[in-house]
N, C-alpha and C positions, 0 to 999 in steps of 0.2 A: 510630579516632576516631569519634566518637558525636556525630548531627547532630541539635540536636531539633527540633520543627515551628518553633518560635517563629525559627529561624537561616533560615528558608526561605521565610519570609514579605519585602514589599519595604518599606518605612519610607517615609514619606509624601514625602521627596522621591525617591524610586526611581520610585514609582507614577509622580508628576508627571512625572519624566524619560519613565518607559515609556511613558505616554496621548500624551507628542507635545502641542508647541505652540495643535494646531488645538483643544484642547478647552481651554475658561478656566481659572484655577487655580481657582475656586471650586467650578465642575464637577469637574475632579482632585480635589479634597478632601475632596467629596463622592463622589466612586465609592473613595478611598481607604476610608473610613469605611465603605460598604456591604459593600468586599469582606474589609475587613481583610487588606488588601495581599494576598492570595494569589496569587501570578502568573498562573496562566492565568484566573482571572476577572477581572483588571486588563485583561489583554488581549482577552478576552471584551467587556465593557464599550469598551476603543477599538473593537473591531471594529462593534459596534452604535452606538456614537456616530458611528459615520462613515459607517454606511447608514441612522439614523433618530436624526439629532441634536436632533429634538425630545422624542424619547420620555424618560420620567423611569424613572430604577431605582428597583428595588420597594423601600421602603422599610421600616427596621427588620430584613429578612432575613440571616442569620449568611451568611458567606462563601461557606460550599459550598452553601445552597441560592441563592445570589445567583449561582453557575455555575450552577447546571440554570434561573435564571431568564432568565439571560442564552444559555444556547444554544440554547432557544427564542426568544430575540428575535432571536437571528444567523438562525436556522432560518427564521422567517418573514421575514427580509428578503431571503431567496435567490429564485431561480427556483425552479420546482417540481424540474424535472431535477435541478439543484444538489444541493436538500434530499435528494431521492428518494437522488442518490449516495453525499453524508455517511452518511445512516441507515445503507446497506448497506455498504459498508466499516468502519462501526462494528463487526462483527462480527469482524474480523480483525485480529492482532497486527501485521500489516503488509500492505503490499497495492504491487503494481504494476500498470500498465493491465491488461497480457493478465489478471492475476486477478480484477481489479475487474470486466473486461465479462464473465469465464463466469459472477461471483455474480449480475451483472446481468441478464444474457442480453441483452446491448448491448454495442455496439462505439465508443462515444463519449468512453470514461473518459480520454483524453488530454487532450482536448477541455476536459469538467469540471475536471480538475486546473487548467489552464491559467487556467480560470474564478478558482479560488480562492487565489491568488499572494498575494491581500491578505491571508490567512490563514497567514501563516508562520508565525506563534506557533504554530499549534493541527496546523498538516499539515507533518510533521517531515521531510524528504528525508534518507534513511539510505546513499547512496552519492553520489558526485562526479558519477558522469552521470546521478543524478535518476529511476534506476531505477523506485528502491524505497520506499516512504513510509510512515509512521506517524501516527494519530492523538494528541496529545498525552493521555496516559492520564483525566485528568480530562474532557477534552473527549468521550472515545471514551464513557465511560461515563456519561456525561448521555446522549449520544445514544443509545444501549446502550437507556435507561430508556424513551427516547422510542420507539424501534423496538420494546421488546417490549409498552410499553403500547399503541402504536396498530395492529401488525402481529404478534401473534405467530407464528402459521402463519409468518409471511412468514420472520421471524428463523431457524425452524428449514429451513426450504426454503435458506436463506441457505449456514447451514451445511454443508447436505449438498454443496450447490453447491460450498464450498471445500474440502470434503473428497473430491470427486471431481477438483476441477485438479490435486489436489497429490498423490492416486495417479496421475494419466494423468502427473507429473510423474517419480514417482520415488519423491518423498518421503511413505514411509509415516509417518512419524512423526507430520508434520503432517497427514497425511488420518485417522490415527485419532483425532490432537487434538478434529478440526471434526466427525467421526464422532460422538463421546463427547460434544462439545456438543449435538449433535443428539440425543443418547441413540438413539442408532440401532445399540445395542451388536451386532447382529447383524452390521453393517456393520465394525465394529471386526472381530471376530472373524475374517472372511474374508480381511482387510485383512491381519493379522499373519499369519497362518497362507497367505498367498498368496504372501506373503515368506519365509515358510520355516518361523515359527512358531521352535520352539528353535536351529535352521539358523539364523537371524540372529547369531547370537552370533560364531558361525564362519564369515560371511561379511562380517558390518560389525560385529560388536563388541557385547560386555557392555551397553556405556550405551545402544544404539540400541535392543535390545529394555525393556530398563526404562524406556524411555522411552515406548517404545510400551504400554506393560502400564500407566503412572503415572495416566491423567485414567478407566479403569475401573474401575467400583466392585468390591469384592473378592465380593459377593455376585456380580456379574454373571460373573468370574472363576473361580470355583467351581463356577458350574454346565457351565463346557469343561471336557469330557477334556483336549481337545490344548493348550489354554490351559497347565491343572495340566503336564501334560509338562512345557511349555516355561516354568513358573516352577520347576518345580525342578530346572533346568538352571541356572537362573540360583543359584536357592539351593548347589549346588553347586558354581558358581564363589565365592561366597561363602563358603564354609569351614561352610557349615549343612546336613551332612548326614541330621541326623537329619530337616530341616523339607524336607529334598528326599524324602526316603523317604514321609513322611508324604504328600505330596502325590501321588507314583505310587501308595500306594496310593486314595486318594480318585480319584484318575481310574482305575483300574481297576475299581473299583466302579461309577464311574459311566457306565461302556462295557462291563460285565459281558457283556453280553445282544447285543451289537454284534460284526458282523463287517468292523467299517471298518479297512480292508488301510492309511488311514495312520493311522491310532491304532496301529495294531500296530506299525509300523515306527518312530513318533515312539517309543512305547514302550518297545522296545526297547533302539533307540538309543540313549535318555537313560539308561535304567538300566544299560545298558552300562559307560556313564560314570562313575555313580553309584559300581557298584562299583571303580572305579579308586582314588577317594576312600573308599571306604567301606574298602577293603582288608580282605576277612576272609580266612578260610582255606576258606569256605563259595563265596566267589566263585571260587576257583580251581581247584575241583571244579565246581564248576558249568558254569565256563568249558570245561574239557576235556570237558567232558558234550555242550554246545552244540555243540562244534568238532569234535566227533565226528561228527557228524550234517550234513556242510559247509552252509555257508549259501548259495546261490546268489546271489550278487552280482550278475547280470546283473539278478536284478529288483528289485534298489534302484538307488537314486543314487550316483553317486559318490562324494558328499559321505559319505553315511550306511556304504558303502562302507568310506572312508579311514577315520573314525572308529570302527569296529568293529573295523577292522586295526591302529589306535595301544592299541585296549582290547587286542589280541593284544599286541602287544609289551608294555606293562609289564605284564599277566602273565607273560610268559614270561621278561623281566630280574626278575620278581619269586623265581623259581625259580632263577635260574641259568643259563638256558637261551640263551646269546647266539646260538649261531649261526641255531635258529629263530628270534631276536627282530630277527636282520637280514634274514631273508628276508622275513618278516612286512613290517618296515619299508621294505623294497623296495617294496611294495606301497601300504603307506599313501601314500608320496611321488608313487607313481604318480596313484591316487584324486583323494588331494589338488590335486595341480595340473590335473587333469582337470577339477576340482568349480571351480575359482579361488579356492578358499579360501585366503587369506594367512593367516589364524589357523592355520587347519588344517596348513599348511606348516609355521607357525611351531611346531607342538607334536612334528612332525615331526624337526624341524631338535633341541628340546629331547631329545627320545628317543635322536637319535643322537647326539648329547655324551653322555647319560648313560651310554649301551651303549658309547663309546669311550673314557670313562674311566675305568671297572670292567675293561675289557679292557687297561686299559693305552695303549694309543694316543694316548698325549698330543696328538700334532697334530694327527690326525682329531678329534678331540677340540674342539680349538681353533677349528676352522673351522666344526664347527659350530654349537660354541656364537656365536661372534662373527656367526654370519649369522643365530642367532636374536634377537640382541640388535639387529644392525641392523634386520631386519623388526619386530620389534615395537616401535623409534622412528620408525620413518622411516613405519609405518601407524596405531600405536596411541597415538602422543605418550610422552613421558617418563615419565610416568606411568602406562605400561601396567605390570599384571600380572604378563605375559609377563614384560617387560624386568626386573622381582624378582627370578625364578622363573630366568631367563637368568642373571643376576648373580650367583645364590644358587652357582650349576653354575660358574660364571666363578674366582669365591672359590674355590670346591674345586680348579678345575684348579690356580691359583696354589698355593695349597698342597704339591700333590703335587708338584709342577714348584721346590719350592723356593723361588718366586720371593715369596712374600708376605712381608709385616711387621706388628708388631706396629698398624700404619699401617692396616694394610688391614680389623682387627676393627670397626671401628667401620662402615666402609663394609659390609661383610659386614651386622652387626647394624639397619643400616638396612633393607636388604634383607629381611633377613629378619622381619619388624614388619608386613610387607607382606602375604609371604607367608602368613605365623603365620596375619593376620587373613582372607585371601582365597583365592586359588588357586594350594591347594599341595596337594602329595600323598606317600603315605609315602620313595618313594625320594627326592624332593627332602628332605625333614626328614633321611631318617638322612644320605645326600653333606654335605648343610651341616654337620651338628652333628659328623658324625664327621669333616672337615675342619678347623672352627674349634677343634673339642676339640683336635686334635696340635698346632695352630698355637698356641695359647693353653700347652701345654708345652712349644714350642719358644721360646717368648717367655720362659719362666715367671714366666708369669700363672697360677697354680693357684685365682686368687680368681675371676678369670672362668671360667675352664672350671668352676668350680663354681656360678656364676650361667648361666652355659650350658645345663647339665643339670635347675636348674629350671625352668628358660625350657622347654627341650623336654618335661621331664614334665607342662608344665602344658595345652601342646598335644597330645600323648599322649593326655591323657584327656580333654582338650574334645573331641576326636574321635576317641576311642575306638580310637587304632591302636594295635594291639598287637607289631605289631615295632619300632615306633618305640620304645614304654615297654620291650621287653626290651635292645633294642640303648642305650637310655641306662643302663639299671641298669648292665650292664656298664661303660662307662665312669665309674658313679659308683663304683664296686668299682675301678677303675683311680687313680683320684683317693684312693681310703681306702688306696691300699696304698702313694702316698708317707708317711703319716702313719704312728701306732704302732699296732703289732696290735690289734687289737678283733673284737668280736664279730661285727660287721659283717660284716667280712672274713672270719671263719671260714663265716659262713653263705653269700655268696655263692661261695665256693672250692668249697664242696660242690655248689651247686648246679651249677655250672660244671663239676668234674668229672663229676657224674653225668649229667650232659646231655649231654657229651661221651663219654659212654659207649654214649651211642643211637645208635638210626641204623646199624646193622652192617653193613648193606648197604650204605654210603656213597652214598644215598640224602638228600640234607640240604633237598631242596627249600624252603619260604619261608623258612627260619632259615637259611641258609644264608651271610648276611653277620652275625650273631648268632653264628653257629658261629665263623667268621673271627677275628672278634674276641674273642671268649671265648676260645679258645686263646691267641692273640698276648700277652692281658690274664694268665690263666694265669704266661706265660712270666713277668711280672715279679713271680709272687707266691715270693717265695724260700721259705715255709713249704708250698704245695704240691708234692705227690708228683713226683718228676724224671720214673720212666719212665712215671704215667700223663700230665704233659703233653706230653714227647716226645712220645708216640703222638698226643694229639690235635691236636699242631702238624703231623707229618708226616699226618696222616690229611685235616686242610687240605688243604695242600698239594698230594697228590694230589688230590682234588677241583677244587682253582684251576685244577690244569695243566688238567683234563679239561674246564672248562668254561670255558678261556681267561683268567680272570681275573686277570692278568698283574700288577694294580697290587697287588693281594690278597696275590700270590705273593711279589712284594716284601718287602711288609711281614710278612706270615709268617717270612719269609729271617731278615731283622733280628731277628722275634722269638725266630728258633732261635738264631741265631749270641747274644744276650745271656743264653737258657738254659745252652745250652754251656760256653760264657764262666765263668756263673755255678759251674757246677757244676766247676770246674779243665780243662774238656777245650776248652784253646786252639785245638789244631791244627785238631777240629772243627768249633768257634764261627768259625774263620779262613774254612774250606772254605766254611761256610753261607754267610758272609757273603759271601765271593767270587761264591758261586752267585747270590746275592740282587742283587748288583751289576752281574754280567753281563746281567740279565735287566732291571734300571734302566736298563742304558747305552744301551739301542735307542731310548729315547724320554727319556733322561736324568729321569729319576724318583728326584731328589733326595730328596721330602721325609720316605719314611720315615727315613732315617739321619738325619734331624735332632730329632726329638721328646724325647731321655735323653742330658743327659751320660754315661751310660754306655754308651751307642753312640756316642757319638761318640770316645772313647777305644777302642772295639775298632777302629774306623775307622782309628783313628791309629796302635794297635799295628799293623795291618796293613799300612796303606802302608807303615810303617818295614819292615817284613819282606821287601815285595817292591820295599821299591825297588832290588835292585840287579838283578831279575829281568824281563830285555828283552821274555820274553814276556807278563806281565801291563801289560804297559802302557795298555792302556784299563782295565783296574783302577785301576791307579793313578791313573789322571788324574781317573778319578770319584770317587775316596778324595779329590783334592784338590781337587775342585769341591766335597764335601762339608763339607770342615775350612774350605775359604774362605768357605763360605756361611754357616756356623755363629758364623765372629766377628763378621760383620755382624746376625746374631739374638740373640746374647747379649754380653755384656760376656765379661773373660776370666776364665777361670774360677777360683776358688779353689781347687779341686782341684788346682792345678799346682802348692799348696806341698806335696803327697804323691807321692812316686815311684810307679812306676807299680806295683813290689810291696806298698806298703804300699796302694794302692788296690785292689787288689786283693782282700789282707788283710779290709782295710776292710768290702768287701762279701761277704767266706764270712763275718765276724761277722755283719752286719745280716741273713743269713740263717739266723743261729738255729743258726750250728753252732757245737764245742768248739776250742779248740787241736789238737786231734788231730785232726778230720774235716777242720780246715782242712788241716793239715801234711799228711795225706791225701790230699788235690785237688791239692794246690798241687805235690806230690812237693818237702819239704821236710821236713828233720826240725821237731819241737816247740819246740823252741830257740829256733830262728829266726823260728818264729812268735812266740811269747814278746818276742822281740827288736824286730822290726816295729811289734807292739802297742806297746809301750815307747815308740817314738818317733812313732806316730800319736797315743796318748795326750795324749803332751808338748806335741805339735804341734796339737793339737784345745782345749789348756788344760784337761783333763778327769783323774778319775782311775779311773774307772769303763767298764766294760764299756756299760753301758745309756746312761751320760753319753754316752761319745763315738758307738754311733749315732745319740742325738736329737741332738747339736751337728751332724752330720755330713750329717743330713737338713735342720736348718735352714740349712745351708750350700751346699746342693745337691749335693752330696758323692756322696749316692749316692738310689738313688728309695725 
C-alpha cells in the first residue's frame, strides 16, 4: 500500500486537537495555515507557543522551512546546556546517556533529557525503560543544519567521538558508520580489518561485513589491498566470481612491491575460497602443488587454518578421495571450533553430509546435515544461505532414502533459487540436480526434469563450471533416450562411449561422478554396444568399491542388473541386483530402485523368485520396502495389463532387435515370439512394429 505526502499531513481540526486548548483557535488556525499541517512543525510551533507565546510565526513561509523556523525558536528558548545538548545528539541515529556524554565529554545527559520531557513529540524513547532515544527525523535535521552551519569542526569532532563509543563497544558497524561520516576513511579501514576484515563473514555473518563496507566510497575501497580481499570474499558468497577474481587481482597489484605477511595470508585465504567456487581443473593441480610443499599452520589463525582445510576437503571429495577428505575434515572441525567460528562450523557440518552421502552413510549423513540446518537458523535467521545450501543436501538425502515426493519438488526448487543466485558451489549443483532429476522420474514428471536441466545449464555457464554443464548433458542424453531415436542420442552415445574408453589406468579423478553416471545412463541406451557398456559399468564399479562410494555403487548395481535384464541374461541382471541390494540394506538406500518402471519390475521378478528362499530374506524385505514405496510415487501401473513375458518381448523390440535376436535372449523359439507380439499388438491397439513402441513409451511401458 502506497502512502502519499498529502495522507500524512494533519487537517485543520487535527492541528487544533494536536496545539492543546491553551493556544486560541484563531492562533491554531493560524499556525495550521503556516505549517500546512505537517506534524512535527505543528508540534514545533506548540512547543514554542508555550515558552514564547508572544512571539509571532514567520509568515508566508512553506511548511518545512516554517520547521527550521521554528527549531530555532525552540533552540533559543532553551538554556544554553539544553541547546548545546539537542545540537550534539543531532548527529546520531539514536543516542542513550552513557553515548550522549562520550560525544559531549560531560557526564550530565540524564540530567538534560529530564530537562526536555515537554518535548515528546520531537525526543522519541525507543525502549520501555527509556534507554534509548531518537530525534524525530525532521527535528534531527534542522538541528543537523544548525550545528554544521554554526560548528562544523565541532560536527565532525562529534562524529569521531561516536564512532570511538561504539568500537570500545563492540559494534563496529556503527563505528565505521560515524567514521565514514567523519570521512576519517583511514579510521574505517582499521576498524574492519581489526575485526577481521574478510574473517567477519565467518565469524558474524555476510550482512555485517557489507554493512560495514556500505557508507565507504568505492574510490576510497579501491585504493585497500586488504579492503579488495575482503569484497571479493563477499563477491564470492554472492555467486560473482568473475568480479571476485577481478578484485584479487587489483589488490595484488596494488601490494606488488609489499611484504605485509597479512595481505599475504588475507590473500591467500580468500583465493583459496575463490577456487572452491571457481572449480577448474587448473585449481586442483595447483592445490597438490601447494600441499606439497605443507603449510605451517602454527603461524596462521585458526580460523584461516580451518578454512584452508574445508578448501582441502572439497578438493579432495572433488577427486574421489573420501578417505583423505575425512582426515582433512577432522581437522577443519578441529580449527574451527578453536577460531569460534559458527559459520565456519556450519560449512564443516555441510562437507560432512556431503562426504556421507556419496559414501553412502545415510545416517551420518543425516545428523549432519540437520546440525547444519539448525546452526545456520538458530545463528543466521531463516533466511540464511547456509540453511539453502543445508536444504539443497537435506532434498538429496530424502531422495536416496526413498523418503521424498512429488510434494517435496517444489520445496527443493525454492531452495534452490537461492542458491542458484548466492552461495553455492559445484558439488552442491550436481547432489541437487542429480537428486531432483531421479525424483522427477520417479514421479514421472519428465516435463520438469527437463525444466531442471535448463535451470542447471543456465547456472553452468553463468559461472562457468564445467562438471556441472558435463554432468547435466548427460542427464539431458538420459531424458532424450525415453523419447524416439535421434541424432542427438547418436552423438551423445559416442561421446559417452569414447570417454569411457579413457582413463586406463582407472585413474578418473574430477570426472569421476561424470563417469558414474555416464555409464549408469549408457546402461538404458538399448542401441549402444552390450560389451563396451558392460566394461564401463563394471570398470565404475570397481572404482566406487576403491573409493568408498557406496551410494554410487548402488546405483551402478541397478544400472547392470537393467543391462542384463535388457540383454535376456536374467540370472545375471537377478545376481547384480541382489548385489546392489545387499549393499542398500546397511543404510536402506531405496531410491535407486525406484527411478524406471523397469526396475522396478526386475524388483518384483526377483522377490517372486526368492521368496521362498529363507536365506535372502533381508533381500526380500528390501524388494518389499521398494514395491511399497513405489505405489505411493506412482499410480498403478499400466504395464500390469502385459504379462511379464510379453513385457519383456516389449523391451528386446524397443531395443532395435529382430524376432530372431529376440527368440535368441529370451531362449525361445520365433514362434513364440511371433506369438507375444500378436497379443502385445492387440493389447497396445496398434498394428505396427514402431506403433506399438511409441504407444508403449507414451504409456510408460517401457523408457
Amino acid at each position: 500500500m502506497e502512502i502519499s505526502a498529502e495522507q500524512l499531513r494533519l487537517s485543520k481540526q487535527e492541528t487544533i486537537y494536536a496545539l492543546g486548548p491553551s493556544i486560541a483557535a484563531d492562533e491554531a488556525e493560524a499556525i495550521f495555515e503556516q505549517t500546512e499541517g505537517w506534524p512535527v512543525a505543528v508540534q514545533l510551533a506548540r512547543v514554542q507557543k508555550q515558552a514564547r507565546p508572544s512571539l509571532p510565526l514567520k509568515a508566508g513561509a512553506p511548511g518545512s522551512l516554517v520547521a527550521t523556523y521554528l527549531t530555532e525558536q525552540v533552540l533559543a528558548s532553551l538554556d544554553d546546556d539544553v541547546r548545546d545538548f539537542l545540537l550534539a545528539v543531532s548527529i546520531l541515529d539514536r543516542f542513550n546517556p552513557e553515548l550522549a556524554n562520550a560525544v559531549r565529554k560531560r557526564d550530565d545527559s540524564w540530567r538534560l533529557i529530564d530537562c526536555l520531557t515537554h518535548l515528546t513529540a520531537l525526543i522519541v524513547p525507543l525502549d520501555i525503560e527509556g534507554d534509548w532515544y531518537r530525534l524525530h527525523h525532521l527535528f534531527a535535521e534542522c538541528l543537523l543544519q544548525t550545528l554544521c552551519r554554526e560548528a562544523p569542526a565541532r560536527m565532525t569532532e562529534l562524529r569521531r567521538r561516536a564512532s570511538q563509543w561504539y568500537a570500545e563497544k563492540g559494534d563496529i558497524v556503527e563505528a565505521v558508520k560515524y567514521a565514514a561520516a567523519a570521512k576519517d576513511y583511514n579510521k574505517c579501514e582499521s576498524l574492519i580489518l581489526d575485526a577481521g576484515g574478510w574473517r567477519v563473514i565467518l565469524t558474524d555473518g555476510i550482512g555485517v561485513l557489507r554493512r560495514m563496507l556500505r557508507p565507504i566510497p568505492s574510490e576510497v575501497l579501491d585504493a585497500s589491498a586488504r579492503l579488495l580481499v575482503a569484497r571479493a570474499y563477499l563477491h564470492c558468497k554472492d555467486g560473482e566470481q568473475r568480479q571476485a577474481r577481478a578484485l584479487l587481482e587489483k589488490a595484488k597489484i596494488l601490494q606488488c612491491s609489499s611484504n605485509d605477511n597479512a595481505f599475504i595470508r588475507d590473500f591467500r585465504t580468500v583465493e583459496s575460497m575463490l577456487h572452491v567456487y571457481e572449480d577448474t581443473e587448473e585449481w586442483v593441480r595447483a592445490w597438490k602443488a601447494v600441499h606439497q610443499n605443507e603449510i605451517d599452520f602454527s603461524a596462521i589463525t585458526p580460523l584461516e587454518a580451518g578454512t584452508i582445510k574445508c578448501e582441502e576437503v572439497v578438493a579432495q571429495i572433488s577427486v574421489g578421495d573420501f578417505d583423505d577428505a575425512a582426515a582433512s575434515l577432522k581437522s577443519a572441525f578441529a580449527y574451527m571450533r578453536q577460531s569460534g567460528s559458527v559459520l565456519g562450523l556450519n560449512y564443516c557440518y555441510l562437507h560432512a553430509g556431503v562426504m556421507a552421502l556419496h559414501r553412502g552413510e545415510l545416517n551420518i549423513a543425516q545428523a549432519n546435515i540437520s546440525r547444519a540446518l539448525e546452526l545456520a537458523e538458530n545463528n543466521f535467521g531463516s533466511d540464511s544461505g547456509l540453511k539453502y545450501v543445508a536444504s539443497v543436501l537435506d532434498f538429496a538425502l530424502s531422495v536416496w532414502k526413498g523418503a521424498a515426493t512429488a510434494h517435496d519438488i517444489e520445496t527443493f526448487s525454492n531452495a534452490l533459487a537461492h542458491v542458484e543466485e548466492y552461495d553455492g558451489w559445484a558439488d552442491i549443483y550436481i547432489i541437487g540436480l542429480d537428486a531432483a532429476f531421479h525424483l522427477a522420474l520417479q514421479c514421472d514428471q519428465d516435463a520438469f526434469a527437463e525444466q531442471l536441466c535448463a535451470r542447471f545449464e543456465a547456472v553452468a555457464r553463468h559461472r562457468n563450471l564445467e562438471r556441472l554443464e558435463n554432468f547435466n548433458d548427460i542427464l539431458k542424453y538420459f531424458l532424450e533416450l525415453r523419447r524416439s531415436p535421434s541424432k542427438q542420442q547418436e552423438r551423445m552415445r559416442e561421446r559417452l562411449l569414447s570417454w569411457q574408453a579413457t582413463d586406463a589406468d582407472g585413474q578418473l579423478g574430477r570426472a569421476w561422478q561424470e563417469y558414474f553416471i555416464g555409464a549408469a545412463t549408457l546402461a538404458r541406451d538399448a542401441r549402444a554396444a552390450f560389451d563396451r557398456v558392460a566394461h564401463a559399468i563394471d570398470r565404475s564399479m570397481d572404482h566406487a568399491r576403491r573409493c568408498g562410494a557406496n551410494l554410487h555403487l548402488v546405483r551402478l548395481g541397478t544400472a547392470k542388473a537393467l543391462l542384463l535384464q535388457r540383454n535376456g541374461m536374467r540370472q545375471e541382471s537377478r545376481e547384480a541386483l541382489t548385489e546392489a541390494i545387499k549393499i542398500a540394506s546397511r543404510q536402506e538406500i531405496l531410491g535407486p530402485f525406484l527411478c524406471e518402471s523397469a526396475m522396478l519390475r526386475i524388483v518384483k521378478a526377483a522377490r517372486d523368485f526368492f521368496r521362498t528362499d529363507e536365506g535372502a530374506i533381508i533381500v526380500t524385505d528390501i524388494m518389499a520396502d521398494v514395491l511399497a514405496r513405489a505405489t505411493v510415487l506412482r499410480p498403478p501401473e499400466l504395464g500390469q495389463v502385459l504379462s511379464d513375458r510379453e513385457q519383456e518381448i516389449l523391451e528386446q523390440l524397443a531395443g532395435g532387435k529382430t524376432n530372431k535376436e529376440i527368440a535368441r535372449h529370451l531362449e525361445l523359439t520365433e514362434n513364440t515370439v511371433k506369438f507375444h507380439l500378436k497379443n502385445v499388438f492387440s493389447k497396445l491397439s496398434v498394428n505396427r512394429r514402431t506403433q506399438a513402441i511409441a504407444e508403449a513409451r507414451r504409456m510408460n511401458l517401457i523408457e
